[in-house]
Structure formats: structure tokens, C-alpha cells
VEXGU-381050 format. One line per field, with one value per residue (C-alpha): residue number from 1; x, y, z; residue in three letters. Coordinates in Angstrom, 2 decimals. Layout:
<pts>
i: c(NUM	...);
X: c(X	...);
Y: c(Y	...);
Z: c(Z	...);
aa: c(ALA	...);
</pts>
This chain:
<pts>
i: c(1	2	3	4	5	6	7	8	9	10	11	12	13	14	15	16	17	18	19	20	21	22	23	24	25	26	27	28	29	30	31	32	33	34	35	36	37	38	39	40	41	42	43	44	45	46	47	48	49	50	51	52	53	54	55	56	57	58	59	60	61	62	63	64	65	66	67	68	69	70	71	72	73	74	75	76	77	78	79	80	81	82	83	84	85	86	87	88	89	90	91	92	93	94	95	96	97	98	99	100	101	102	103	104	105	106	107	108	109	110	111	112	113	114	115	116	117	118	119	120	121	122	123	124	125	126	127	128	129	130	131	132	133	134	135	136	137	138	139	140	141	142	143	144	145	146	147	148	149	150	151	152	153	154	155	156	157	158	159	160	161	162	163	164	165	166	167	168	169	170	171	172	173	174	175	176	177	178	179	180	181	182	183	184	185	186	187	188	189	190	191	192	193	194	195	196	197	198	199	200	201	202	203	204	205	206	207	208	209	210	211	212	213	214	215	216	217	218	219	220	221	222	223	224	225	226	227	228	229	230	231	232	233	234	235	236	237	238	239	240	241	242	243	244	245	246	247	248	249	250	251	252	253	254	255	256	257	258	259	260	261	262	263	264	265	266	267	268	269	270	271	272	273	274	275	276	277	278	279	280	281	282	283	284	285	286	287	288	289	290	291	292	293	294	295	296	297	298	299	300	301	302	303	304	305	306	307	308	309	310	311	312	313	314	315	316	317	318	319	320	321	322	323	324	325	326	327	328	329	330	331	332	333	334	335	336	337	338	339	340	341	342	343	344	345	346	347	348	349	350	351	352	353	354	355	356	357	358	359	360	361	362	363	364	365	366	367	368);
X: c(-30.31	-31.09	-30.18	-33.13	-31.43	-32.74	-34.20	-32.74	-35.61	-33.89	-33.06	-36.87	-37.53	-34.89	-36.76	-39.68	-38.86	-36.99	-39.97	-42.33	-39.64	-39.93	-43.88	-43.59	-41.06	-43.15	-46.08	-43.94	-42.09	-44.82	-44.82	-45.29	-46.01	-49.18	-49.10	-50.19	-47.45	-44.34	-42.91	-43.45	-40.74	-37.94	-34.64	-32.25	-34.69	-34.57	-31.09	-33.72	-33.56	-30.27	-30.69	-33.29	-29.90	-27.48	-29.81	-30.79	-27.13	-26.35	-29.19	-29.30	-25.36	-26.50	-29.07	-27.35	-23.77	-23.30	-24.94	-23.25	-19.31	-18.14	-19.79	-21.94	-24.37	-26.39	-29.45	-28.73	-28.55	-31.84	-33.63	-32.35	-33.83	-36.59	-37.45	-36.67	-39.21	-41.60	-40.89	-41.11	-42.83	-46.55	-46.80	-45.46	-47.77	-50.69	-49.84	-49.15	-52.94	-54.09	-52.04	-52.46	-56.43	-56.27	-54.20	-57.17	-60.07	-57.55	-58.36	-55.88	-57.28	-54.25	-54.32	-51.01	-50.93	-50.44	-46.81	-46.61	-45.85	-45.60	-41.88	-42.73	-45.67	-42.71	-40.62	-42.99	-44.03	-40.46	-39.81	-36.72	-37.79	-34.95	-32.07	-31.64	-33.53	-36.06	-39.06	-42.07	-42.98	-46.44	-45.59	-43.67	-41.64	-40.39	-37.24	-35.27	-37.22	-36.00	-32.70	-32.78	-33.64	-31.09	-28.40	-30.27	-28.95	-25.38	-25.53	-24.81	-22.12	-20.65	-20.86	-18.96	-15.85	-15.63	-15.28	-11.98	-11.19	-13.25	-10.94	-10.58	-14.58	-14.15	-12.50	-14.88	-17.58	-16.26	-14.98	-19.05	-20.60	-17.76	-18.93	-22.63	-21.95	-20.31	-21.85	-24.09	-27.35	-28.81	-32.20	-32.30	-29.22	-25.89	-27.46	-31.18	-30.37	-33.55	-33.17	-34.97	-32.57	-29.74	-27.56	-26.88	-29.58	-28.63	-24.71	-26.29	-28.01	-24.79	-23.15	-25.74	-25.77	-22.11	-21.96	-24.12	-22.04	-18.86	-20.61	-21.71	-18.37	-16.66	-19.65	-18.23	-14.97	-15.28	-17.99	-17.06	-14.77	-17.84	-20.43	-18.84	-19.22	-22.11	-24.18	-21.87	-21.63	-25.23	-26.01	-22.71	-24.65	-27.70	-25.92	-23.70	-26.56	-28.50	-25.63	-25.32	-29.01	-28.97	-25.50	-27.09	-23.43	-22.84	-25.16	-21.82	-21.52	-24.96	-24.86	-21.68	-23.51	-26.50	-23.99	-22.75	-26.58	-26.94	-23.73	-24.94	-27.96	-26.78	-26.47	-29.75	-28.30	-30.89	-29.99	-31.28	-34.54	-35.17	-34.92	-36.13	-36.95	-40.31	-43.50	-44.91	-41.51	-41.22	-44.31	-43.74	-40.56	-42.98	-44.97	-41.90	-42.33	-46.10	-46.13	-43.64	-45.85	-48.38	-47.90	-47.08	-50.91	-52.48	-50.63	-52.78	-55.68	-54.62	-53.80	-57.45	-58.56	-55.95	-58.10	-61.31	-59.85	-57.53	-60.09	-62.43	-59.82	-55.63	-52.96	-51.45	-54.39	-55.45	-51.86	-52.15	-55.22	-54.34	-51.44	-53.06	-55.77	-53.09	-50.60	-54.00	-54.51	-51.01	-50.91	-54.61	-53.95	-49.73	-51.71	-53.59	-51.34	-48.77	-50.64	-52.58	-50.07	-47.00	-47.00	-49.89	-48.79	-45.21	-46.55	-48.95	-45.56	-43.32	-46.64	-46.59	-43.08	-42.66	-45.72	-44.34	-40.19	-42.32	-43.85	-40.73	-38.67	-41.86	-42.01	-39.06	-40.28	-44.31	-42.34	-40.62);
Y: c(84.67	81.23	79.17	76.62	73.41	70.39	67.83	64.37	62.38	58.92	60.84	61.85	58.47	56.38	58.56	57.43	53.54	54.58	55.89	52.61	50.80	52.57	51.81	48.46	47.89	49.40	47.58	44.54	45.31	47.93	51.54	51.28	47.67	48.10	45.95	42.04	40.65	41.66	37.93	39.73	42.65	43.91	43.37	46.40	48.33	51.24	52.12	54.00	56.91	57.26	56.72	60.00	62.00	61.31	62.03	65.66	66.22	65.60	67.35	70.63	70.81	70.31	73.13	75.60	74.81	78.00	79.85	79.48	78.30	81.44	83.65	83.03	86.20	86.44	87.76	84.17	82.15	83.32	82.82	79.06	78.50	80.10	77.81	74.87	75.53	76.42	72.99	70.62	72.52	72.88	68.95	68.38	70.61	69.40	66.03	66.50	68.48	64.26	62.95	64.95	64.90	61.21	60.93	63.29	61.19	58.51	55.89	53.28	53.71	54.09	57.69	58.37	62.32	61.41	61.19	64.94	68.19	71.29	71.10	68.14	70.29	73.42	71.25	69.52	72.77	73.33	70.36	69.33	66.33	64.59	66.53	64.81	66.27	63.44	64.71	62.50	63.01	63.93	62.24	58.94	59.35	63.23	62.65	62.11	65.63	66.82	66.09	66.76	70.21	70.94	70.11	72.65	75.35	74.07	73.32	76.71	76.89	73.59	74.46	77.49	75.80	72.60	72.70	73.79	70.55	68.08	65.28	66.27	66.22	62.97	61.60	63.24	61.47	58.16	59.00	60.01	56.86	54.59	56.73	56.31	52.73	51.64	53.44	51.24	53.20	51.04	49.00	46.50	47.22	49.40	52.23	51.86	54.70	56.74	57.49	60.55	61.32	60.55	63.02	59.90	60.08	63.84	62.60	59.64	62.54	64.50	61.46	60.93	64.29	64.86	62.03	63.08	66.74	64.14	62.62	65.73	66.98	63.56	63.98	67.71	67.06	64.08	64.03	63.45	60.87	59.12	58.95	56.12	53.57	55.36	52.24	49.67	51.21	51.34	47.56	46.66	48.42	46.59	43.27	44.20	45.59	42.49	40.44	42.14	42.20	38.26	37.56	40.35	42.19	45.25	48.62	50.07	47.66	48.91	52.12	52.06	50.41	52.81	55.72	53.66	53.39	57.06	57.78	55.41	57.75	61.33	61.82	60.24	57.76	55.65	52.59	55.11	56.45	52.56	51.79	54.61	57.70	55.81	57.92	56.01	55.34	59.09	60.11	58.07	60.48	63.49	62.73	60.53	62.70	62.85	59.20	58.81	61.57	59.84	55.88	55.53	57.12	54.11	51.19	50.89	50.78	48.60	46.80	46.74	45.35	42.51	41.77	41.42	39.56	36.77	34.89	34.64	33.90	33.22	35.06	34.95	36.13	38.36	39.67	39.76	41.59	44.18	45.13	45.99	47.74	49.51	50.46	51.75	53.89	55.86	56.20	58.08	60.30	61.40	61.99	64.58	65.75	66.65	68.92	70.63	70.37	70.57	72.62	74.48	74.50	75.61	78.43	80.06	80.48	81.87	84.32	84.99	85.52	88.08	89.98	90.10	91.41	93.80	95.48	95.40	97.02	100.13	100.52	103.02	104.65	105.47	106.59	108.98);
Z: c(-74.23	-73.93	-76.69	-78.10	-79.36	-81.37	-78.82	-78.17	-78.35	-77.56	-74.07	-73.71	-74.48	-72.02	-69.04	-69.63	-70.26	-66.41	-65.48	-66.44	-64.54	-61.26	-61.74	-62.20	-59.45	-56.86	-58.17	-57.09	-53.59	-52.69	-51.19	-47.24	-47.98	-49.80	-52.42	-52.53	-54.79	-53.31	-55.31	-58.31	-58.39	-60.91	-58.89	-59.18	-60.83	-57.96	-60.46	-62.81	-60.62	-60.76	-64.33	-63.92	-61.82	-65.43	-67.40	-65.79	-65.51	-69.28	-70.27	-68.26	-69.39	-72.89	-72.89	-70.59	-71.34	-74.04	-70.86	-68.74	-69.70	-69.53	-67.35	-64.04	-64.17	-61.45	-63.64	-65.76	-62.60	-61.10	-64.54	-64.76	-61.08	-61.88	-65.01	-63.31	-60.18	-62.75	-64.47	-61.49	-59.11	-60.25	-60.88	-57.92	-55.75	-57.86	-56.73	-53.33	-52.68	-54.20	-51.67	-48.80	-49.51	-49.67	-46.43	-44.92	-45.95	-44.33	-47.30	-45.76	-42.22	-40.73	-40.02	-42.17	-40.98	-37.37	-38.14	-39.46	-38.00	-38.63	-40.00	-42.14	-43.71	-44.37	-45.82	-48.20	-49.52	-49.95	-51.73	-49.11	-48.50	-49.87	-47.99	-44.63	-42.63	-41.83	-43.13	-43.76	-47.28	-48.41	-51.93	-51.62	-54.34	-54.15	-52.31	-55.72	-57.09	-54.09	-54.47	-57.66	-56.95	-54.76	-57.50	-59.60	-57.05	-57.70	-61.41	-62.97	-60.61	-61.32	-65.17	-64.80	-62.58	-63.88	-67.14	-66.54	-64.80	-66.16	-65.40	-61.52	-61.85	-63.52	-60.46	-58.23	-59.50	-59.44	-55.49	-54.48	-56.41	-54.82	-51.40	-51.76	-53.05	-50.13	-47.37	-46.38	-46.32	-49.06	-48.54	-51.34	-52.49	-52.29	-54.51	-52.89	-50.62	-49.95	-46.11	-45.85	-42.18	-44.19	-46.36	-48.39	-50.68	-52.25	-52.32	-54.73	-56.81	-57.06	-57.97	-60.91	-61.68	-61.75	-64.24	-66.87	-66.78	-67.42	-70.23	-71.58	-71.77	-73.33	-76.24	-76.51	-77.16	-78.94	-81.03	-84.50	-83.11	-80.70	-83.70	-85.24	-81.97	-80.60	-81.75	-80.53	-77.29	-77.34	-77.98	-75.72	-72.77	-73.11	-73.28	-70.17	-68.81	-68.99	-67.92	-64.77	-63.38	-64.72	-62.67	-59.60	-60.08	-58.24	-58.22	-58.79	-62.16	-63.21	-62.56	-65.17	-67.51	-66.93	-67.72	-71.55	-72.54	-71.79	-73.90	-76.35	-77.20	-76.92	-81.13	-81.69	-84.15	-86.00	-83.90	-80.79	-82.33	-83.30	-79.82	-78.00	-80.15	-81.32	-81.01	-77.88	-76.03	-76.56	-75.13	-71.92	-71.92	-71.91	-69.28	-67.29	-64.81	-64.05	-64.35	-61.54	-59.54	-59.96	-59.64	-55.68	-55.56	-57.89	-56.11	-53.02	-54.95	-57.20	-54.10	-53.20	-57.04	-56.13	-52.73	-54.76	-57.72	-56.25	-54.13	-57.50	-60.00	-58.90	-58.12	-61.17	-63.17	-60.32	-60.78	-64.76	-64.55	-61.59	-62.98	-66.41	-64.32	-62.98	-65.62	-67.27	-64.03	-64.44	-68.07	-67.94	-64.65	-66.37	-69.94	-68.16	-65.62	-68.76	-70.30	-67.07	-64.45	-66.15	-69.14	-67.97	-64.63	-66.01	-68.49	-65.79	-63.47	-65.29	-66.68	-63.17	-62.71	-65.75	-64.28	-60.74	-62.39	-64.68	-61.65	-59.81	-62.62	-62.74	-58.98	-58.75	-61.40	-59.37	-56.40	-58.29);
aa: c(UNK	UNK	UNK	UNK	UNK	UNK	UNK	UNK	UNK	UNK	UNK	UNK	UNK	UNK	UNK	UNK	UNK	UNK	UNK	UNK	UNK	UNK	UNK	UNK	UNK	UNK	UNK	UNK	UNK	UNK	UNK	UNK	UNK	UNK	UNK	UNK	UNK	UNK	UNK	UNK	UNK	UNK	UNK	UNK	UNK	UNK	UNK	UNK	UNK	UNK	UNK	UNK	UNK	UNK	UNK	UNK	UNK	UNK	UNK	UNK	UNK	UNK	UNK	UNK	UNK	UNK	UNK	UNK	UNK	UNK	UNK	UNK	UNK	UNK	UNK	UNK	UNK	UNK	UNK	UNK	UNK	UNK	UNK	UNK	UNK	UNK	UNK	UNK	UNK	UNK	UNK	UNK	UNK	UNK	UNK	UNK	UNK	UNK	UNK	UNK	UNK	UNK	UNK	UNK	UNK	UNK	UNK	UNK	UNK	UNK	UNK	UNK	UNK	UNK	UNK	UNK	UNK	UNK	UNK	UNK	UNK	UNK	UNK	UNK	UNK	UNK	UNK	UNK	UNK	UNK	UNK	UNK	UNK	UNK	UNK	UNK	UNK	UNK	UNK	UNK	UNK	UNK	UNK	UNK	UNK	UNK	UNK	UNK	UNK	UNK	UNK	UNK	UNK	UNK	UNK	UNK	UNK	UNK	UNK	UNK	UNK	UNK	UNK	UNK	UNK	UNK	UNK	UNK	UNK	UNK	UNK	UNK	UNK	UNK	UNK	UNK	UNK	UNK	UNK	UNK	UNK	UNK	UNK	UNK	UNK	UNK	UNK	UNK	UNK	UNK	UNK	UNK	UNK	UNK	UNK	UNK	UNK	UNK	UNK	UNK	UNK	UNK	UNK	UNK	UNK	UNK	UNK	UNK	UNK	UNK	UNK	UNK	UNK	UNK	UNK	UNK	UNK	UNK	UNK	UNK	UNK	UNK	UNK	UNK	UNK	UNK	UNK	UNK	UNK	UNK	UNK	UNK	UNK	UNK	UNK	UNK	UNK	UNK	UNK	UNK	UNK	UNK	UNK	UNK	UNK	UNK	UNK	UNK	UNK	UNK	UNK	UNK	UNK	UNK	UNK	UNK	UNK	UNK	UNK	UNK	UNK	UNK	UNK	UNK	UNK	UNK	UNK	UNK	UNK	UNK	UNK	UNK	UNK	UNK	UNK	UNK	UNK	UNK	UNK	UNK	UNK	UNK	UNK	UNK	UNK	UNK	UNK	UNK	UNK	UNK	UNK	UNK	UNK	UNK	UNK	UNK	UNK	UNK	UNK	UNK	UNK	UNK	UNK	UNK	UNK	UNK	UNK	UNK	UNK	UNK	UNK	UNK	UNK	UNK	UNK	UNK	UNK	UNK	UNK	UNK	UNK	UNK	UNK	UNK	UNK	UNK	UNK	UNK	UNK	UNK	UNK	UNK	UNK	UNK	UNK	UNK	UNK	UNK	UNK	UNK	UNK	UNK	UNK	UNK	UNK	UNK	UNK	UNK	UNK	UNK	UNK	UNK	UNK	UNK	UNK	UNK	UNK	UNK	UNK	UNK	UNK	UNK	UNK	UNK	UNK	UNK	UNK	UNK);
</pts>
């Protein structure tokens, strides 16, 4: 049985500040250069998502870990895949018939389907579009759910093994960041890998991934002795933190300092729930992942707002204004996506799942 455990709401809640992040930096630089005020961008702030990869990796390895640590049943590890499609995998289809309807009525006028086939539609459907295989993706953003997903298929596996050699796994993880940090696949930066022909961009999810298992396991065994500093370490990563975007350090330097803030807030301390446990940072974690869905489709027409409003009143008030416009956009379409798309979305599959094993398991039984 799966065990239910007390949510960490100052996790929830770091997702979705990640998540705001990732809107506001693509508001900025633009997807597919859409947007009018690429001077206006959060430098570095493409590290979110692997912010996103540590977090899923802590978290899956908090919920699973009494699953799984012992014993790798096969009835277990088909359940776990099973909940996680049916968590990420209704949004995401829901999103992608938006996007592929607005890429039909061909909004932009650039005819964005003429660069799809028929293996770019499979593996859309599939969700593989962030595996290497140079798929054109129907939503912008889905290569890091895609990647994402494909660490799903290993984690059960990886929770089972490594515990036993957490410190080999340790090193591992610090060997695939240094990898992916260094390979030079990154756009705006040595972490901004999102090549869809490369196999870089999963290797940075594992990477993520594998580090929030590592930092599960350090709050495991050293709990009682972590709750003291949690706070410290806490504050201390949001003062490196800002140190290091302010001097443009390394993505490497970042993404360590990324890690420390997630440590920082796995006990909920009160210094965590001030900071991100509060009802509306919270509720931005809910819906993180609509909202991240969701934004890439509100940027061009915000884009299009920006045309209209700048000759009549500035940039900078054009910007003030289309930005509000369109922060107002993605909060409305994730508050309804959560409930429809998600939970809905995630409660009608696995309905249909039970139905479909409940028939299975009486089908012997007609034939006889």
C-alpha cells in the first residue's frame, strides 16, 4: 500500500515561485522570438527547471521511498507509472489540443505545422519530445515533462539500488551535472540545454533528478541533526544565490545553490512556511504545473497587446501594462486548468484504469 504522508508545503510552494520565473523569463527573451521586449529578461532564470528536476526527485523519493526501499514489485512499479501518467498526462494533452488548434487556425501566419510529420505527431502524443530524437514539439515547453517522464521509468529502479550506495550516487550526480555543465549544448548558458536532437537535455534531468534522491537521503539520515541549521542554510542560499546571478557565476554555482534552498525547506520550518508555505505562494505550487503549460500559449498574444499599446503610450508602460495583462492571462487559464485538467483529468484516468484491471482480472473467469 501506498503510504499518504504530511505534505511539504514550502516544496509546493518553491515550484510554483520556479514556475512564475519561467513565465516571466520567457515573457522577456521570448518563445520562437515572439515577444517585443527581449531587453527585459531574468538572466539565468532557465535554472528553475532544473530547480523543477530536484524537486521531483526529492519528492517522488519522499513519497515512494517506504515503497519501494526494499522490494521492486512489478505490480508496485506499474502502479507508480501509472499514477504519474495520470498526473501529468491529461494537462498535458489538454494543452497540446490549444496548441495544436491554434497552430491550425495558423494565428502567427507562419504556417507553424509545415515543419511536422507524422513522427513528430507520434511522439508528441507520446510525450518524447524531450529525448533526442528531434522532434518538433506541439507545446514549447514539454521537453522538460518529457524528460521528466522518462526518469519516472527509472525512478523505482534507482530507489531500490541506490540506496545502498548513496555516496557512489552522490558522485554520480556531481560527474552528470559537471557533464551537462560542460558540454557545450547550452544556449544562454552552460545549463540552458534544451536541444530537442540532443540527448543532453534528459542527462540535465537525470542530473536534477538524481540530486533531489541525494538530498532526500542526507534529510533521512540526518534529520534530527539538519533541523537545527535548516534555517541558516535556508537564508545562506538565498544570499549565495543572489550573489551569484548579481556576479553572473557559473550555472554550475547556481545550480548548487538551487540544491541548499531546496534542502533548506524540506522540514517546513517556520522560517520556510514564512517564505514560501504562505497561502498564495502555495497555490502557485498547485497549479505550477498548468501555469508552465500554459504560459508559452499567452506570450504571443501578449506580444500582440504590446504592438497596440507601445505606439500610444511607451515601451516601458506598454511593457508595465502587457506584462500585467499577461501574468493575468496565465494565472486565470492554470486556475482552471488545476481543477479540470489536472485533478479532474487525473481522477477520470486512473477511474479508467481500475475499470479496465477490474475487467481484466474477470475475463478468465467468463471464459471459463
Amino acid at each position: 500500500m501506498r503510504q499518504h504522508l504530511k505534505e511539504v508545503k514550502s516544496l509546493t510552494g518553491v515550484r510554483g515561485v520556479a514556475a512564475i520565473i519561467i513565465a516571466i523569463y520567457h515573457f522577456g527573451s521570448g518563445i520562437d522570438g515572439s515577444s517585443l521586449f527581449a531587453g527585459f529578461h531574468l538572466t539565468g532564470a532557465y535554472l528553475s527547471v532544473d530547480a523543477f528536476f530536484i524537486l521531483s526527485g526529492f519528492v517522488l523519493s519522499y513519497n515512494y521511498n517506504n515503497r519501494f526501499s526494499n522490494s521492486l514489485d512489478k505490480g508496485d512499479y506499474i502502479d507508480f507509472i501509472i499514477r504519474r501518467i495520470a498526473r501529468i498526462y491529461p494537462a498535458y494533452i489538454g494543452f497540446s489540443a490549444i496548441y495544436l488548434s491554434k497552430m491550425i487556425v495558423n494565428i502567427s501566419g507562419d504556417n507553424p505545422l509545415r515543419l511536422f510529420d507524422f513522427s513528430d505527431y507520434v511522439a508528441n502524443a507520446f510525450m518524447a519530445t524531450g529525448w533526442g530524437l528531434g522532434i518538433h514539439p506541439i507545446v514549447g515547453p514539454s521537453w522538460s515533462i518529457s524528460a521528466e517522464m522518462a526518469c519516472y521509468f527509472i525512478f523505482p529502479i534507482l530507489l531500490f539500488t541506490a540506496q545502498r550506495h548513496v555516496r557512489f550516487m552522490a558522485f554520480v550526480a556531481i560527474g552528470v551535472m559537471i557533464l551537462a555543465g560542460n558540454s557545450g549544448a547550452g544556449v544562454n548558458g552552460a545549463l540552458d540545454i534544451i536541444d530537442s536532437r540532443s540527448v543532453w537535455p534528459l542527462i540535465r534531468a537525470f542530473g536534477g533528478f538524481l540530486t533531489g534522491f541525494i538530498l532526500f537521503q542526507i534529510d533521512r539520515a540526518c534529520r534530527d541533526r539538519l533541523t537545527a541549521i535548516l534555517d541558516g542554510l535556508l537564508l545562506s542560499a538565498l544570499a549565495i544565490g543572489a550573489l551569484l546571478w548579481i556576479l553572473d557565476a557559473s550555472d554550475l554555482l547556481k545550480f548548487v545553490a538551487i540544491a541548499m534552498l531546496i534542502m533548506g525547506l524540506t522540514q517546513d520550518t517556520p522560517v520556510a512556511r514564512a517564505m514560501f508555505g504562505t497561502k498564495l505562494v502555495h497555490y502557485l505550487g498547485k497549479i505550477s504545473y498548468s501555469l508552465y503549460l500554459c504560459h508559452a500559449l499567452c506570450i504571443p498574444v501578449a506580444s500582440r497587446i504590446g504592438k497596440i499599446l507601445i505606439p500610444k503610450i511607451g515601451m516601458e508602460l506598454a511593457y508595465c501594462s502587457t506584462f500585467m495583462i499577461y501574468m493575468l492571462m496565465i494565472m486565470s487559464l492554470a486556475s482552471i486548468a488545476y481543477p479540470v485538467l489536472e485533478v479532474g483529468g487525473k481522477k477520470l484516468a486512473l477511474h479508467l484504469y481500475g475499470a479496465l484491471t477490474r475487467k481484466a482480472r474477470r475475463l478468465p473467469e467468463a471464459k471459463a
